[in-house]
mmCIF entry with sequence, helices, sheets and N, C-alpha, C, O atoms, coordinates in Angstrom:
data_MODEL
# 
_entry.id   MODEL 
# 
_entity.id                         1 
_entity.type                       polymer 
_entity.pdbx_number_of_molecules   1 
# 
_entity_poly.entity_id                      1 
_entity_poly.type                           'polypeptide(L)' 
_entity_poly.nstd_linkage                   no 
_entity_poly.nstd_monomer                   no 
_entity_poly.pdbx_seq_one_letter_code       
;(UNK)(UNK)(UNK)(UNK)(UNK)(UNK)(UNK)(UNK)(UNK)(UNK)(UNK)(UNK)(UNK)(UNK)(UNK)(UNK)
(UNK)(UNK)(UNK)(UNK)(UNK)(UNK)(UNK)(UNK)(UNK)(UNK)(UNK)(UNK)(UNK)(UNK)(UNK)(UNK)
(UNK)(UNK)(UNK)(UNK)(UNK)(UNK)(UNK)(UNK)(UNK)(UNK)(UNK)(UNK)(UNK)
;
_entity_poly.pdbx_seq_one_letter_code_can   XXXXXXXXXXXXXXXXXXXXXXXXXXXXXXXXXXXXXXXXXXXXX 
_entity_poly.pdbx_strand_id                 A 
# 
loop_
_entity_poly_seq.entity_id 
_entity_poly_seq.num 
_entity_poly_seq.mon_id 
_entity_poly_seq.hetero 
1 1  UNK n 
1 2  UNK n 
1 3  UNK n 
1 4  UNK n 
1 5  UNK n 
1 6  UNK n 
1 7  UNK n 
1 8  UNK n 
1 9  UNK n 
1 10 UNK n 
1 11 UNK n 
1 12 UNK n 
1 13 UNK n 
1 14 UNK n 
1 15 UNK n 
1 16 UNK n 
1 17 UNK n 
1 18 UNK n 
1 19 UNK n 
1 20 UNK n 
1 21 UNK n 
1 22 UNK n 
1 23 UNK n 
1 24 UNK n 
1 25 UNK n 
1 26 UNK n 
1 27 UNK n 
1 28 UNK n 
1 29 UNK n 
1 30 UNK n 
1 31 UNK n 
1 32 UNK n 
1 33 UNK n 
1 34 UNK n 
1 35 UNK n 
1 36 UNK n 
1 37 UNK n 
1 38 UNK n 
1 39 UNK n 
1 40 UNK n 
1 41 UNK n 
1 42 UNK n 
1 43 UNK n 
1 44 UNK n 
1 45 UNK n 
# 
_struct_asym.id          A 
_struct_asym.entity_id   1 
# 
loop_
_struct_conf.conf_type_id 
_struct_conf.id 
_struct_conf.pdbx_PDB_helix_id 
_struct_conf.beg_label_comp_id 
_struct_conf.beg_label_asym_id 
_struct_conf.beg_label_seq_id 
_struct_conf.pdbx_beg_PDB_ins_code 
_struct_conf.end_label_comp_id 
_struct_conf.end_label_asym_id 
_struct_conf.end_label_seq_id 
_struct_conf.pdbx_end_PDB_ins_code 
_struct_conf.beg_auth_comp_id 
_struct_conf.beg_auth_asym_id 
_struct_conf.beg_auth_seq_id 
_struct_conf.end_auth_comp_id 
_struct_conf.end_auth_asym_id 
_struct_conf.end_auth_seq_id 
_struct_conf.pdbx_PDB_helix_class 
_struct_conf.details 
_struct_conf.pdbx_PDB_helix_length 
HELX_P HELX_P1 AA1 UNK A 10 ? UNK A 16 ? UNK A 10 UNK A 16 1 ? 7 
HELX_P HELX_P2 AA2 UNK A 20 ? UNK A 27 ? UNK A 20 UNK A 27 1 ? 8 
HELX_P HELX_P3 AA3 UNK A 31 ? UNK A 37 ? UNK A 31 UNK A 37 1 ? 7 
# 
_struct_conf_type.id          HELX_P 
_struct_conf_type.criteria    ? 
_struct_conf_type.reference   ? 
# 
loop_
_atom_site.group_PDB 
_atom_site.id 
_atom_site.type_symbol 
_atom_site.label_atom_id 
_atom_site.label_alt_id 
_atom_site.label_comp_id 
_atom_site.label_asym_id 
_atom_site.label_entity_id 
_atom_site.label_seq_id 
_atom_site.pdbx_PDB_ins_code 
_atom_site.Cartn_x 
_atom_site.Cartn_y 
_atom_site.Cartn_z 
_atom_site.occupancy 
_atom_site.B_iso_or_equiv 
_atom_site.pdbx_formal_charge 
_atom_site.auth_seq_id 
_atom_site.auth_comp_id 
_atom_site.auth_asym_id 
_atom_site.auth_atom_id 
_atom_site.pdbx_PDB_model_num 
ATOM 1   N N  . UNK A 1 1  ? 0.840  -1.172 0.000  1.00 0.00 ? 1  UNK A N  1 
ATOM 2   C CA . UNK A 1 1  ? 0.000  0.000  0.000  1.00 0.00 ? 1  UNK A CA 1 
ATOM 3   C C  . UNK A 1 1  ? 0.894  1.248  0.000  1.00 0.00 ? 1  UNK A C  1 
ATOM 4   O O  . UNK A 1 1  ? 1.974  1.208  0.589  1.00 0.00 ? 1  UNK A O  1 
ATOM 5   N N  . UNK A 1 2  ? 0.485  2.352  -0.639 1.00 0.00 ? 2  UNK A N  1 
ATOM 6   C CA . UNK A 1 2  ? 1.182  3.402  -0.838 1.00 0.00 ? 2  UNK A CA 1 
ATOM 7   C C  . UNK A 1 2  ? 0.969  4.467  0.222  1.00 0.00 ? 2  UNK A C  1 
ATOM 8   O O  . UNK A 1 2  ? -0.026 4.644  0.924  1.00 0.00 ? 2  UNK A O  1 
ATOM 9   N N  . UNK A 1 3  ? 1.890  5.008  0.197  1.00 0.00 ? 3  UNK A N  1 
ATOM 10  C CA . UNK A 1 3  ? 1.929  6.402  1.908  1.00 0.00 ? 3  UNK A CA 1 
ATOM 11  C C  . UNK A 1 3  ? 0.310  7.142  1.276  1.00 0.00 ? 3  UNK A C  1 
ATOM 12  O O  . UNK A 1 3  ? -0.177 6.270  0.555  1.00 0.00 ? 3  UNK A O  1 
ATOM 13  N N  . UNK A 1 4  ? -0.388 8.062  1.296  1.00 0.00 ? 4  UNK A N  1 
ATOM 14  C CA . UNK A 1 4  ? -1.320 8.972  0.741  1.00 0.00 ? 4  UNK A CA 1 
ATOM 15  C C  . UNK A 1 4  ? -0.696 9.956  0.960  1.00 0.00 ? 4  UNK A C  1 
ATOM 16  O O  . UNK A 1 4  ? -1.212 10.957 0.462  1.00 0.00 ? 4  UNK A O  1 
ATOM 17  N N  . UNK A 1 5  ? 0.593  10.194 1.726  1.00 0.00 ? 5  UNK A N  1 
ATOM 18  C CA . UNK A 1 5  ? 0.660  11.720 1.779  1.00 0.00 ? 5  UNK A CA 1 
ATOM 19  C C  . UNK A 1 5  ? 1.952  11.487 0.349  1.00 0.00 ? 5  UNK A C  1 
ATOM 20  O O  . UNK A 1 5  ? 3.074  11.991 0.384  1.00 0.00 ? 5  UNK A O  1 
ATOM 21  N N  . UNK A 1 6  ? 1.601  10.915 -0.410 1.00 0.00 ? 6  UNK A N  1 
ATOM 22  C CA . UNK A 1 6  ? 3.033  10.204 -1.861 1.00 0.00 ? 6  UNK A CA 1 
ATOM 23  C C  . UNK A 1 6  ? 3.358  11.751 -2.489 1.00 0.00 ? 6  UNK A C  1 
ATOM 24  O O  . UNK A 1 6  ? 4.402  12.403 -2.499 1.00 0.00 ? 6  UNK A O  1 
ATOM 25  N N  . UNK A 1 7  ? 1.899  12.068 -3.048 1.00 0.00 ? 7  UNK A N  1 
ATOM 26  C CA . UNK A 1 7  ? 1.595  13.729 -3.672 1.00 0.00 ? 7  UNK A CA 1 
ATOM 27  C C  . UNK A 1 7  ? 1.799  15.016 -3.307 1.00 0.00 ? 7  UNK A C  1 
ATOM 28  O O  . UNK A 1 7  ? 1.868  15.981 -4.069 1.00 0.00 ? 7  UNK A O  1 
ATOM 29  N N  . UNK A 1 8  ? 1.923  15.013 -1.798 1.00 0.00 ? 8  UNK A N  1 
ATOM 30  C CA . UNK A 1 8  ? 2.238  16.022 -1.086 1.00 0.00 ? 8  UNK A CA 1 
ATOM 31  C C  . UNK A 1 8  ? 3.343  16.549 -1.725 1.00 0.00 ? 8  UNK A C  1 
ATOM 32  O O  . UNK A 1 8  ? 3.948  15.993 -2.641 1.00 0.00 ? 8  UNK A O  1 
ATOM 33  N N  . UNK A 1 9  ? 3.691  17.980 -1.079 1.00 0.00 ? 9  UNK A N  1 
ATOM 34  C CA . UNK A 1 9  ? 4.849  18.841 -1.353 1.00 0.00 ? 9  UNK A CA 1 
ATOM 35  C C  . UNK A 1 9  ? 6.125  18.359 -1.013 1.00 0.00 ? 9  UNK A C  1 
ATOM 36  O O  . UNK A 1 9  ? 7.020  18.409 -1.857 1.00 0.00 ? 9  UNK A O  1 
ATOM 37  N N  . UNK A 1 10 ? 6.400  17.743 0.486  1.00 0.00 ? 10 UNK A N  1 
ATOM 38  C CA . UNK A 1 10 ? 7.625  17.858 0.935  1.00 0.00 ? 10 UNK A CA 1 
ATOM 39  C C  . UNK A 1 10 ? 8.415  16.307 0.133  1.00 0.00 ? 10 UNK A C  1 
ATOM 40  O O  . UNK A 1 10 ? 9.537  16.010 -0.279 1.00 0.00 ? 10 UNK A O  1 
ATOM 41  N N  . UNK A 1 11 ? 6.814  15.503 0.254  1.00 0.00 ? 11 UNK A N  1 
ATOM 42  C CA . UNK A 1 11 ? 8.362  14.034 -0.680 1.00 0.00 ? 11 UNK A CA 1 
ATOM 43  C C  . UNK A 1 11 ? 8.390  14.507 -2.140 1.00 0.00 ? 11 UNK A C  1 
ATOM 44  O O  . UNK A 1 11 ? 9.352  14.089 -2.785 1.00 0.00 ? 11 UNK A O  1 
ATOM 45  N N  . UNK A 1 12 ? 7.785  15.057 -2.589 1.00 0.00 ? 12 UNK A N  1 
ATOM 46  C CA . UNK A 1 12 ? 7.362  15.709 -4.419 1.00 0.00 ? 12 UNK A CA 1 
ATOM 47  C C  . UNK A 1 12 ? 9.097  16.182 -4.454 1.00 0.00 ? 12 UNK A C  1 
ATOM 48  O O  . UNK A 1 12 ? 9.980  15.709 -5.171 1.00 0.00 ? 12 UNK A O  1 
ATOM 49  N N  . UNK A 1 13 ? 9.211  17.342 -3.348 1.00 0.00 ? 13 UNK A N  1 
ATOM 50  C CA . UNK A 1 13 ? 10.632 18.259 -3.628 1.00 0.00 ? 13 UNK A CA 1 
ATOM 51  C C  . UNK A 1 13 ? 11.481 17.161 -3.380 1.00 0.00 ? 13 UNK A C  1 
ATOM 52  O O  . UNK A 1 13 ? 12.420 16.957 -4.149 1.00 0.00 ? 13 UNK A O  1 
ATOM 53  N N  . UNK A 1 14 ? 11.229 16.243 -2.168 1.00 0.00 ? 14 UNK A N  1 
ATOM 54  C CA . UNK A 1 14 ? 12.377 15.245 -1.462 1.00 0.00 ? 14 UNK A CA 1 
ATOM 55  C C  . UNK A 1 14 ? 13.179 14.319 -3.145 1.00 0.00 ? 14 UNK A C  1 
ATOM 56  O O  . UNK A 1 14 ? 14.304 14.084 -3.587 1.00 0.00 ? 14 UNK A O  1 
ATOM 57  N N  . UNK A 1 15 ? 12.250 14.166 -3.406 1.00 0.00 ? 15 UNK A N  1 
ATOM 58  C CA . UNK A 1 15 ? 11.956 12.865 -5.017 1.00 0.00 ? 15 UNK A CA 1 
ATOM 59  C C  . UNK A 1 15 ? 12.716 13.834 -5.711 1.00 0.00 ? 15 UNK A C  1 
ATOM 60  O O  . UNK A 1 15 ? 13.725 13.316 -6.189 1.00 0.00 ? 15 UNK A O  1 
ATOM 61  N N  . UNK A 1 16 ? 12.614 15.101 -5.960 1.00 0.00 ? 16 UNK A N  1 
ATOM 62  C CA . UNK A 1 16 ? 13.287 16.180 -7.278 1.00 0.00 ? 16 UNK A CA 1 
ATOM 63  C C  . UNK A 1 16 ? 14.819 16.590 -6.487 1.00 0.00 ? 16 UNK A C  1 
ATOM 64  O O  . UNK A 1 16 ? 15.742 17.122 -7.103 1.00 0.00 ? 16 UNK A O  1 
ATOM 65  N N  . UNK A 1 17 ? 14.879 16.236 -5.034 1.00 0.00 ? 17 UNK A N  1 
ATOM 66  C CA . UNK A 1 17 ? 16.542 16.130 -4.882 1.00 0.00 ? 17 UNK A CA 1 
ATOM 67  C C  . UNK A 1 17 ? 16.505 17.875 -4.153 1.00 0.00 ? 17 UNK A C  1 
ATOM 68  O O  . UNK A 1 17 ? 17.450 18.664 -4.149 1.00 0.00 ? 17 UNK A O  1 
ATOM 69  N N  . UNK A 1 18 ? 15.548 18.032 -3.765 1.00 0.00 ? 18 UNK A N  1 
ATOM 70  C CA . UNK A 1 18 ? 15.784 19.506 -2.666 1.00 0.00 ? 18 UNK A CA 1 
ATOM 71  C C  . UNK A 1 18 ? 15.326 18.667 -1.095 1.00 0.00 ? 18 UNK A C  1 
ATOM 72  O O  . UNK A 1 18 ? 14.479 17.805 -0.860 1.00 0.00 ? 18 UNK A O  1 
ATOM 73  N N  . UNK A 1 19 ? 16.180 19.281 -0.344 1.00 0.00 ? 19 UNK A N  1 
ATOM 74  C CA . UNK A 1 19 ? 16.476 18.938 0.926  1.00 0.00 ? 19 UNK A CA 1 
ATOM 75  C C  . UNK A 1 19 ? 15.954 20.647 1.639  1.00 0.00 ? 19 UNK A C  1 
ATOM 76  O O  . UNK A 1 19 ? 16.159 21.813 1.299  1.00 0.00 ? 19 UNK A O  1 
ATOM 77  N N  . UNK A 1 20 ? 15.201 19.966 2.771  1.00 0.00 ? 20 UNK A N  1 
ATOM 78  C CA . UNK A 1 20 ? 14.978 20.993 3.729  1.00 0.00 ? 20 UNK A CA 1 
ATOM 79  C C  . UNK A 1 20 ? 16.012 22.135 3.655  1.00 0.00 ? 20 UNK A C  1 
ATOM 80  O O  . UNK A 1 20 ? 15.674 23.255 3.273  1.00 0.00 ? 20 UNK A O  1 
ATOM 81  N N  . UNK A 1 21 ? 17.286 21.838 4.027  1.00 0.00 ? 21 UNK A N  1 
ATOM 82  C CA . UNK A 1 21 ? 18.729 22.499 3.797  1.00 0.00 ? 21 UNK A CA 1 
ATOM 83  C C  . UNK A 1 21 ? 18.657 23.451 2.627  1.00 0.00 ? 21 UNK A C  1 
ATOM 84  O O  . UNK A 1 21 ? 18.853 24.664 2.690  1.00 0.00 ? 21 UNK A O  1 
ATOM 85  N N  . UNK A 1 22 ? 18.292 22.613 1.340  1.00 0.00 ? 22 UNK A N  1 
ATOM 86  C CA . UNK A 1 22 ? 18.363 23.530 0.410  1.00 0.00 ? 22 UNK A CA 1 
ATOM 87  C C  . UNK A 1 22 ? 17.526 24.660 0.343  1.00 0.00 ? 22 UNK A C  1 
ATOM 88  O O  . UNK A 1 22 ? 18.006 25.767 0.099  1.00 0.00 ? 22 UNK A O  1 
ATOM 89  N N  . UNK A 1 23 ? 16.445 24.509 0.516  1.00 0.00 ? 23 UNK A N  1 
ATOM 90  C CA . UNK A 1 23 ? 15.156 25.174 0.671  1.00 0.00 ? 23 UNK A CA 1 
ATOM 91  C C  . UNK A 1 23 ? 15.122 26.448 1.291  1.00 0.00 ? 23 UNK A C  1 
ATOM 92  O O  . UNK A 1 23 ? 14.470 27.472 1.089  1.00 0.00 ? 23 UNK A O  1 
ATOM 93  N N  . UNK A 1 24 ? 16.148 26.054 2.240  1.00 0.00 ? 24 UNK A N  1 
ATOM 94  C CA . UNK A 1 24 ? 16.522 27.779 3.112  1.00 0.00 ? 24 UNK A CA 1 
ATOM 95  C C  . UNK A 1 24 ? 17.339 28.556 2.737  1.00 0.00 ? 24 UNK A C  1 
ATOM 96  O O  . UNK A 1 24 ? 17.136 29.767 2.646  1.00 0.00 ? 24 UNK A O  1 
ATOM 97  N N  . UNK A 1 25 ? 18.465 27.943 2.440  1.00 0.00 ? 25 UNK A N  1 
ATOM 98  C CA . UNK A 1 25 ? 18.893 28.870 0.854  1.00 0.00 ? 25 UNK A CA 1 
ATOM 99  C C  . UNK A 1 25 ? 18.928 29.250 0.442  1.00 0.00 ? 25 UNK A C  1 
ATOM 100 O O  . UNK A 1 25 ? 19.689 30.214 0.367  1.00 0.00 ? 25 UNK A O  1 
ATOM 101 N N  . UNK A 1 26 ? 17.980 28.834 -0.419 1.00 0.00 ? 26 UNK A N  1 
ATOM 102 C CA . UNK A 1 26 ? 17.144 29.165 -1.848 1.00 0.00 ? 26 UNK A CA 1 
ATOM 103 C C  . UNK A 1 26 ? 16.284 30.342 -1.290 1.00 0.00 ? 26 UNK A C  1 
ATOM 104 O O  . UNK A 1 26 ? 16.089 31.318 -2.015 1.00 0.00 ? 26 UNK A O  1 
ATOM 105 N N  . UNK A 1 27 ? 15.818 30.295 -0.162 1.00 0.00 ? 27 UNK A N  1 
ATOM 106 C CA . UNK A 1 27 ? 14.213 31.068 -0.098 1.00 0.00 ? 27 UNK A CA 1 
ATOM 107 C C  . UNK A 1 27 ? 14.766 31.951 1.119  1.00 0.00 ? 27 UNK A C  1 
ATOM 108 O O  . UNK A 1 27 ? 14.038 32.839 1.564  1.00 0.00 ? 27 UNK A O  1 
ATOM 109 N N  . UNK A 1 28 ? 16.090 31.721 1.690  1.00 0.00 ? 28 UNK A N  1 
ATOM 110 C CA . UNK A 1 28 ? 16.596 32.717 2.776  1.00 0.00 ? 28 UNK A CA 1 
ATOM 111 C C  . UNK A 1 28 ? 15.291 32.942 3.779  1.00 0.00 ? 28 UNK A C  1 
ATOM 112 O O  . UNK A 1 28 ? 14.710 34.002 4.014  1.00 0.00 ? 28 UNK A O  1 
ATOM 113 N N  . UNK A 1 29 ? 15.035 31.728 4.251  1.00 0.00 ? 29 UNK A N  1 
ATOM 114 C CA . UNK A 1 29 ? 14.065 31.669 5.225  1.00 0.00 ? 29 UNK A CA 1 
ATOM 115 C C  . UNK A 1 29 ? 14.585 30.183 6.323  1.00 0.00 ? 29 UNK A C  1 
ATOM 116 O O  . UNK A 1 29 ? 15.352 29.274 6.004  1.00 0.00 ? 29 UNK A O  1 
ATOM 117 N N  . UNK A 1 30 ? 13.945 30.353 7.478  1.00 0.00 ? 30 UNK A N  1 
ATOM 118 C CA . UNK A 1 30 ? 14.291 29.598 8.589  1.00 0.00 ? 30 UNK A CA 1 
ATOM 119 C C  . UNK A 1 30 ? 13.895 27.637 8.043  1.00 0.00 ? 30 UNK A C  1 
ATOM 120 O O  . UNK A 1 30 ? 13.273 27.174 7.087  1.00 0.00 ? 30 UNK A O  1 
ATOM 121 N N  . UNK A 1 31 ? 14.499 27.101 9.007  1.00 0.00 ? 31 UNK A N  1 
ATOM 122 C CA . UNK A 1 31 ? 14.066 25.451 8.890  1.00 0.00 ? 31 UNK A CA 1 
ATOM 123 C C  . UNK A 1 31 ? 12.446 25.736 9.374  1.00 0.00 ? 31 UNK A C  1 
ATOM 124 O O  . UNK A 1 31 ? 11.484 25.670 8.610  1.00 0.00 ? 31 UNK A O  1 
ATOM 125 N N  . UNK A 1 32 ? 12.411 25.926 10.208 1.00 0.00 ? 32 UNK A N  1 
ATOM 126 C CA . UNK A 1 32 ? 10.622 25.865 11.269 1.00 0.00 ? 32 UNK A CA 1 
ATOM 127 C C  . UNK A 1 32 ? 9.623  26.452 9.993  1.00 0.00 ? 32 UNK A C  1 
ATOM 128 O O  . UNK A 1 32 ? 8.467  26.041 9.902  1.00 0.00 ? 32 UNK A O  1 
ATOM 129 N N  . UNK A 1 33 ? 10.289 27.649 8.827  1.00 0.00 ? 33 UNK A N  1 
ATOM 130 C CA . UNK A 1 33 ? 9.060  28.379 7.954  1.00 0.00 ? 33 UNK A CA 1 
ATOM 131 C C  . UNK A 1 33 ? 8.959  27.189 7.015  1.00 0.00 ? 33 UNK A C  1 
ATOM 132 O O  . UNK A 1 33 ? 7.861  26.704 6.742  1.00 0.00 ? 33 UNK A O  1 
ATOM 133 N N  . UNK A 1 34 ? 10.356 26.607 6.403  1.00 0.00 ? 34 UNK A N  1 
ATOM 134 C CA . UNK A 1 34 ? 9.375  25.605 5.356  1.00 0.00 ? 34 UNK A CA 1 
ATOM 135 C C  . UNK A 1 34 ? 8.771  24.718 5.970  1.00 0.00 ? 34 UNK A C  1 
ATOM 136 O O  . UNK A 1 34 ? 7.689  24.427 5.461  1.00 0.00 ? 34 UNK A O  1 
ATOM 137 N N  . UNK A 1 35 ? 9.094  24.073 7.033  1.00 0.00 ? 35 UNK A N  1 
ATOM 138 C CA . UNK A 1 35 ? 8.541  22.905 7.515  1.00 0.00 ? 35 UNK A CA 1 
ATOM 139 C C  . UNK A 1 35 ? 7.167  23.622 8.212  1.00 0.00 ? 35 UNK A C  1 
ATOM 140 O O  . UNK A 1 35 ? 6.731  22.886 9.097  1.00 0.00 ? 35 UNK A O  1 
ATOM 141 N N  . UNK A 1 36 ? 6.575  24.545 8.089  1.00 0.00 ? 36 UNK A N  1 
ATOM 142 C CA . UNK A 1 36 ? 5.438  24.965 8.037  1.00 0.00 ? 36 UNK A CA 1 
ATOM 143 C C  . UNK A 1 36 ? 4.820  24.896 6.896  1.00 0.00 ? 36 UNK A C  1 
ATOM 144 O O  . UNK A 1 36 ? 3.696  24.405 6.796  1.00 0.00 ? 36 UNK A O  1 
ATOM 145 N N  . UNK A 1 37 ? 5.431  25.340 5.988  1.00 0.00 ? 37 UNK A N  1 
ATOM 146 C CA . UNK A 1 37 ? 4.756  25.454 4.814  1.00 0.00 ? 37 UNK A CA 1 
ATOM 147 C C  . UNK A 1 37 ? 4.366  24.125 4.238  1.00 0.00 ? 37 UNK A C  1 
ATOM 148 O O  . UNK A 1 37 ? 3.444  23.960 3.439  1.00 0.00 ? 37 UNK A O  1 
ATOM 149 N N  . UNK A 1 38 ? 5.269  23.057 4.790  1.00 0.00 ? 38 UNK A N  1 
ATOM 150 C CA . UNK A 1 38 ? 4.852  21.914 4.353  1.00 0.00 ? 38 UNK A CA 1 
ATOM 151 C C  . UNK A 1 38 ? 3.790  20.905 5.409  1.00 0.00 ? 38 UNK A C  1 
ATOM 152 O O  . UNK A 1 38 ? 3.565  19.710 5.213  1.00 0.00 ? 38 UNK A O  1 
ATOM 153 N N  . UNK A 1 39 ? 3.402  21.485 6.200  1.00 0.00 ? 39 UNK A N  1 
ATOM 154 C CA . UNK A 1 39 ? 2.509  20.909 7.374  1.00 0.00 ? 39 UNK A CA 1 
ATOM 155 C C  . UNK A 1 39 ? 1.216  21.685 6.919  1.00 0.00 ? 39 UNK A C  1 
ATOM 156 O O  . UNK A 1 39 ? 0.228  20.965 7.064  1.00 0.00 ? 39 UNK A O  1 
ATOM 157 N N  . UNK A 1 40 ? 0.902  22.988 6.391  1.00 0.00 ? 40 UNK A N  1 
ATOM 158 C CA . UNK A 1 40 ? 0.027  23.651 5.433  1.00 0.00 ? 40 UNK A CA 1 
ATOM 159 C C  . UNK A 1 40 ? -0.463 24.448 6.950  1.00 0.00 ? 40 UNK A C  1 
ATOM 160 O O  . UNK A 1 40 ? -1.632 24.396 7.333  1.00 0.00 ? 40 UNK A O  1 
ATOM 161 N N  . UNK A 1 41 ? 0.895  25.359 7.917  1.00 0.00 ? 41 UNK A N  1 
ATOM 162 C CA . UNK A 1 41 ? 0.083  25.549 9.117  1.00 0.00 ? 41 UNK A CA 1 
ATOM 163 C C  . UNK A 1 41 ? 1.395  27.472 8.933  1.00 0.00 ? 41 UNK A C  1 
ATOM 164 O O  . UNK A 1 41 ? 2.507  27.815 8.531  1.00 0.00 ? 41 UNK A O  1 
ATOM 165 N N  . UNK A 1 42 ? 0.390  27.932 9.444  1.00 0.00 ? 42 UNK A N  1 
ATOM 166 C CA . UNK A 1 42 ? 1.417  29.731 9.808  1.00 0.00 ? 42 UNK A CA 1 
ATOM 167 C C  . UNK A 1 42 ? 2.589  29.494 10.245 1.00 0.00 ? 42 UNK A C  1 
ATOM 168 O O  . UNK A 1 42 ? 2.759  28.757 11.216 1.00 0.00 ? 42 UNK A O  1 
ATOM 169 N N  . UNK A 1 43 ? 3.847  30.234 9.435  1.00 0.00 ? 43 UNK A N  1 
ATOM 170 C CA . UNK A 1 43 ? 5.037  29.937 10.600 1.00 0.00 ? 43 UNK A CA 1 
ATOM 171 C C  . UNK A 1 43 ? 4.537  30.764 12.076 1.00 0.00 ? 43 UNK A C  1 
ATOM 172 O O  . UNK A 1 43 ? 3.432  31.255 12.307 1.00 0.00 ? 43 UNK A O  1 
ATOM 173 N N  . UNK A 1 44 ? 5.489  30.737 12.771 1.00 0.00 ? 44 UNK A N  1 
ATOM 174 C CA . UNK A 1 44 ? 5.817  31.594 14.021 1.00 0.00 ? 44 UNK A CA 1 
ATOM 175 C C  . UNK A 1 44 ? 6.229  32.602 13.635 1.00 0.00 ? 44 UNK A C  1 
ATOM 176 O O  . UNK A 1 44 ? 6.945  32.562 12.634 1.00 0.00 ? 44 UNK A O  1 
ATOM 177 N N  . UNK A 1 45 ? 5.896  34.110 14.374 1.00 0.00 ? 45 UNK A N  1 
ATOM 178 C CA . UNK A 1 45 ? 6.702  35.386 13.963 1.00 0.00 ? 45 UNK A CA 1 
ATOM 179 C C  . UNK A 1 45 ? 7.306  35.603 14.507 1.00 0.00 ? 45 UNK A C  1 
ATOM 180 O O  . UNK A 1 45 ? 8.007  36.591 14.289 1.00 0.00 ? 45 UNK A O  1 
# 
C-alpha cells in the first residue's frame, strides 16, 4: 500500500533532490518556515 501523503509537497521536492537544507537557501528563510509550509500551518513570527 502506498503512503497517501506520496503527492504532497515535501516528498514531491524530497523525489526532485531539494532537501529541507536547500530550501533555506534558496528562499533565505528559517528550517521551522518551510517545515510549516509543508505541514500547510502559519510559521511563528
Amino acid at each position: 500500500m502506498l503512503s497517501r501523503q506520496l503527492d504532497d509537497l515535501e516528498p514531491t521536492l524530497t523525489r526532485h533532490g531539494y532537501r529541507i537544507k536547500d530550501l533555506v537557501e534558496q528562499f533565505d528563510a528559517r528550517p521551522t518556515e518551510i517545515k510549516a509550509l509543508f505541514s500547510h500551518v502559519s510559521p511563528p513570527l
